[in-house]
N, C-alpha and C positions, 0 to 999 in steps of 0.2 A: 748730519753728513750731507756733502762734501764739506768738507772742512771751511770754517770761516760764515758759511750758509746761516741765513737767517729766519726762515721763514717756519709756517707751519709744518707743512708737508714734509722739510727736512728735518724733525724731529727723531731722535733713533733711540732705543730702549736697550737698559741692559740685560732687561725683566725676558723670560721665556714665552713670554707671549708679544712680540713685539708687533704681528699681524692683529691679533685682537686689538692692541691697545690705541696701534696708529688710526685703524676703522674707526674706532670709538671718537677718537682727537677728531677727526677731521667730520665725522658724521655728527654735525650741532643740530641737524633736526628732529633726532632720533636720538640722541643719546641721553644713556643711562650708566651708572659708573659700576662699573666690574666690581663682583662680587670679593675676585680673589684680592684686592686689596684693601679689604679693608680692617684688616687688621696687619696688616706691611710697615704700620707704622709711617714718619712724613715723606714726601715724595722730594727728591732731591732732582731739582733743575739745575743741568750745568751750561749754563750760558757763558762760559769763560774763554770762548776764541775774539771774541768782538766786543768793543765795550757797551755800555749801556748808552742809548742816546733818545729816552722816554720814551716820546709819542711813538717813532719808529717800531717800538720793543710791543708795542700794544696788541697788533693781530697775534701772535707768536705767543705771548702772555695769556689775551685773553680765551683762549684754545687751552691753555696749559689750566686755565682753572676748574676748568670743568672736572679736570678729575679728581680724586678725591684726596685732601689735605691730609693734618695741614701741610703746605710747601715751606723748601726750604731754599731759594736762589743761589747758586753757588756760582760767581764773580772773580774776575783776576780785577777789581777795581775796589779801592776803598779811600772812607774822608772824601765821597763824592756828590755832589749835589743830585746829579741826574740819577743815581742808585737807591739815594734816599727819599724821593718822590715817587721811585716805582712802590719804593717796599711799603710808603704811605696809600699808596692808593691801593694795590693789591693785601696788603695786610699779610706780607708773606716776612719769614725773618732770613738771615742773607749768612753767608759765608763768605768769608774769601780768602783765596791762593794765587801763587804766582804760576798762575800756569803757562804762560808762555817762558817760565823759568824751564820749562819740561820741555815742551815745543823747540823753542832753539837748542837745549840741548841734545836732545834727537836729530834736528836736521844737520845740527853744524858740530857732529861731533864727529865726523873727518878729518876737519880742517888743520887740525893740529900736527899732522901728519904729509900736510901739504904744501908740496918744494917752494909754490909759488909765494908763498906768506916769506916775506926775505924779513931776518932778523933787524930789529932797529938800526943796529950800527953801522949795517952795511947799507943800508937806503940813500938812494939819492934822489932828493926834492927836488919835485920839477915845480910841483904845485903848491897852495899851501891850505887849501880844504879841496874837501869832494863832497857832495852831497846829493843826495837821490829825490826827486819828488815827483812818485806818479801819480798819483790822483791827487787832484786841485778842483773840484768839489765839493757840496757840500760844508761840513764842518773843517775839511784840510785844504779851503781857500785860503786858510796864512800860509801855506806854501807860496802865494803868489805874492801876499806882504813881503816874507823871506827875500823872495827875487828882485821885488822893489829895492830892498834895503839893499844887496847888493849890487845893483846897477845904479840907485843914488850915491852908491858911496865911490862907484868908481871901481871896484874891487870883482865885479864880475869874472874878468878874461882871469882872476888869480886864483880860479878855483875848475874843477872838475863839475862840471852844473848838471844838472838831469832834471829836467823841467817841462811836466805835458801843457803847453799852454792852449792843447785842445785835449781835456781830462777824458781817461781811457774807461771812466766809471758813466759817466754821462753823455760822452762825445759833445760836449757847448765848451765854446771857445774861452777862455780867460775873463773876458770881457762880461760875458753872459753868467757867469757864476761872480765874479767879484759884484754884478747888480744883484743876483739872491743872494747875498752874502750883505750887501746892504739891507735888502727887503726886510730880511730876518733880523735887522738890529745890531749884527755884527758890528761891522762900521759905518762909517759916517759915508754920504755924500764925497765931502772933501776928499777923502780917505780914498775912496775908491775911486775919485779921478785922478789924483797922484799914482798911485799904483798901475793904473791903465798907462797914463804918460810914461813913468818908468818903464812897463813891461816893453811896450812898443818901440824903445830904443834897444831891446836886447835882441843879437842875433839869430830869431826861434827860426825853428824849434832848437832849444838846447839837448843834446844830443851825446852821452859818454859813450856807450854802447847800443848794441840795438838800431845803427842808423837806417837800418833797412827794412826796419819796421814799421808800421804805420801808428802803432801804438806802444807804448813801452809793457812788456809782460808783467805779470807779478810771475817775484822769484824770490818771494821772503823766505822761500826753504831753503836758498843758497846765497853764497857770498856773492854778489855781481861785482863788475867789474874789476879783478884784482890786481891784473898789472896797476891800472892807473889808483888803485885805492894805495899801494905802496910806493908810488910816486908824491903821496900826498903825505903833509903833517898833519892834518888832521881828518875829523869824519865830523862833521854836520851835519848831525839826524835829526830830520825832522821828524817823529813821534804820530803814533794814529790820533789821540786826543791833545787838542790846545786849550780849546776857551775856557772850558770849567775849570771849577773846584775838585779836583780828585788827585788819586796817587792812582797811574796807570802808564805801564809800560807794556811794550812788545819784545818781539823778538829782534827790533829796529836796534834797540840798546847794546845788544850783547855783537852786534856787527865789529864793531869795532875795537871791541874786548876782544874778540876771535882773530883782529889781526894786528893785536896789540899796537894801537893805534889809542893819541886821545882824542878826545870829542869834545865836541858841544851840543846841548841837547836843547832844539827847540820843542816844550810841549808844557805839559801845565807845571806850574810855579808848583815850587817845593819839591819836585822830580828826583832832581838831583840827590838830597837830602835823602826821599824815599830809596833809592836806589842804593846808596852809603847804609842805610840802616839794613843790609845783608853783609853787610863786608865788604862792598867793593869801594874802589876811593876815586876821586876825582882827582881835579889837575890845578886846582891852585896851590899856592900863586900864581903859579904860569903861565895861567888862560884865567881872564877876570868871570868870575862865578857869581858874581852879584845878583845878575839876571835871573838866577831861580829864586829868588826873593820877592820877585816883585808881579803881584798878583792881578792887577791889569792887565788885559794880554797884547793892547798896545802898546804900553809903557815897555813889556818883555822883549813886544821882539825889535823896538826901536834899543833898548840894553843889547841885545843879541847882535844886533847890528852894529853896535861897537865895541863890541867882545872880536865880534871877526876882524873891525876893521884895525886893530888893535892889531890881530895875527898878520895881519895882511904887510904892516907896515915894517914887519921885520925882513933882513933877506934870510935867503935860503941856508946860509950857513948858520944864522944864528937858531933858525927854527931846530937846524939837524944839531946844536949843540943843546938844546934845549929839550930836543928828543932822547938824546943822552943822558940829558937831568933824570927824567921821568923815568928810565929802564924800569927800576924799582916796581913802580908804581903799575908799570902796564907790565911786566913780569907776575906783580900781585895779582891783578884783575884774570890775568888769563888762567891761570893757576886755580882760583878759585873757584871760576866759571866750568872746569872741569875736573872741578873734583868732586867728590863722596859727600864732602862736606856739608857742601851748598844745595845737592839735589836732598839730599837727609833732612837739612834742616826746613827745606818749601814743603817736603812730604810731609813734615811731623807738623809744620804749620796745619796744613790742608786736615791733618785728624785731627787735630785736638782742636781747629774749631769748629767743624766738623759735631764731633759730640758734645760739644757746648751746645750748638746749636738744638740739636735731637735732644739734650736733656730738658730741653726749655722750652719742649713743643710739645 
């Protein structure tokens, strides 16, 4: 705690002794491991609001081993490179659930009840995506790929943009993280002076909401901007993870389920697929999905960039007839997302590996 928190010190216990045990975590010059567990059987860490991103995870990790095994990590991430090098080096075995399946549905289980969400049929496109990008940073510098791709294509002013090209997580300019974003191997040189060029002809700061703020808030506990999100056909979510190999979603995904709305989802290859494998369905034909197939992440978002450009090229009445194709489909997704059904079956997921795990420790 606070929620999303990463460090040592925000560690919280479910255990009745949560003062004993934090003392102990934090006190490495003196510590000794508590007597009363040691027979508690494995110690179960839930690192599941924030994904794994290794080195990062190490202070937080290396505090968590001191006490006494063996551990069990429990993840909303799986099929992921950066999980599987932790559990290699810590020698811990892992779990995983969709817990930001629980998360969004706790925050955004008003919405369904909320005047503002106007039924598909009655919408009128003004726009024809909306997409959000606060923190550009980091590993979510392809948010500024993203803004490349549209300001190369022209397709910019045809969308709803939200784009910190001064990131609210680091305060350095665009320019300054797209060069760490080189440093570290992401992209090329090339790459990152095209994207500079691009950004620099876009009107920033891009701004949906929030224009009177100096930085845009986080507000993944709620819907942002919803007039202009039902002015739009679609939602262009950009995702917490890109570059790797894994299956990991947020509460970013279920945005647009919540106002039955379809998407595109920029973040790691095979997404989409993992997402479909609870029941929920996508949108082709209609919107080319090819893109989550291809596992380069610049090959992805150069595909993603003409997926949109593709949307872009239709007008307004054929997207709103095409919105109408879909009823079905985004009728399905929303439906599912609030029902019994889908929180039953993430919960029954979470036990039963869960004790798989514990039998095999």
């Amino acid at each position: 705690m606070p929620y999303g928190s990463t460090q040592p010190e925000n560690v919280e216990s479910v255990s009745d002794d949560l003062e004993e045990l934090n003392r102990k975590l934090n006190d490495t010059e003196n510590f000794t491991r508590p007597k009363k567990y040691l027979a508690d059987g494995p110690l179960l860490l839930f690192y599941d609001q924030e994904p794994i991103l290794g080195e990062f995870n190490h202070p937080l990790f290396n505090s968590i081993k001191k006490l006494l095994g063996p551990h069990i990590l429990v993840t909303t991430e799986k099929e992921s490179d950066p999980l599987d090098k932790i559990l290699h080096l810590y020698r811990w075995k892992s779990v995983y659930y969709f817990h930001h399946a629980f998360a969004a549905h706790d925050w955004y289980r008003g919405y369904r009840y909320d005047a503002r969400l106007i039924d598909p049929k009655d919408r009128i496109i003004k726009k024809k995506f909306i997409t959000f990008n606060r923190i550009t940073s980091s590993s979510r510098v392809y948010r500024s790929l993203l803004v490349s791709e549209l300001v190369k294509r022209d397709i910019l002013d045809q969308g709803y943009v939200s784009y910190s090209d001064v990131c609210t997580e680091n305060q350095q300019d665009y320019v300054a993280n797209l060069n760490s974003a080189k440093d570290l191997g992401l992209i090329t040189t090339e790459l990152m002076n095209e994207v500079i060029e691009n950004i620099s002809q876009a009107p920033l700061p891009l701004r949906i909401d929030f224009t009177d703020e100096q930085f845009i808030p986080n507000n993944s506990f709620q819907l942002g901007a919803i007039e202009q999100t039902q002015e739009s056909f679609c939602f262009l979510v950009t995702e917490t993870c890109y570059w790797e190999r894994k299956h990991h979603l947020t509460e970013k995904i279920f945005k647009p389920i919540v106002s039955k709305m379809p998407f595109v989802l920029a973040g790691p290859a095979h997404n989409l697929k993992y997402l479909r494998e609870y029941g929920f369905k996508t949108f082709s034909p209609w919107i080319d999905e090819s893109y989550d197939d291809i596992e380069d992440p610049i090959l992805r978002m150069g595909a993603i960039g003409d997926t949109m450009s593709k949307i872009c090229s239709l007008s307004e009445q054929q997207l709103y007839d095409i919105l109408q194709e879909m009823q079905p489909v985004l009728e399905h997704n929303h439906s599912l997302f609030y029902s019994n059904e889908f929180l039953d079956y993430c919960w029954n997921e979470l036990l039963d590996n869960i004790r798989s795990a514990v039998n095999e420790s």
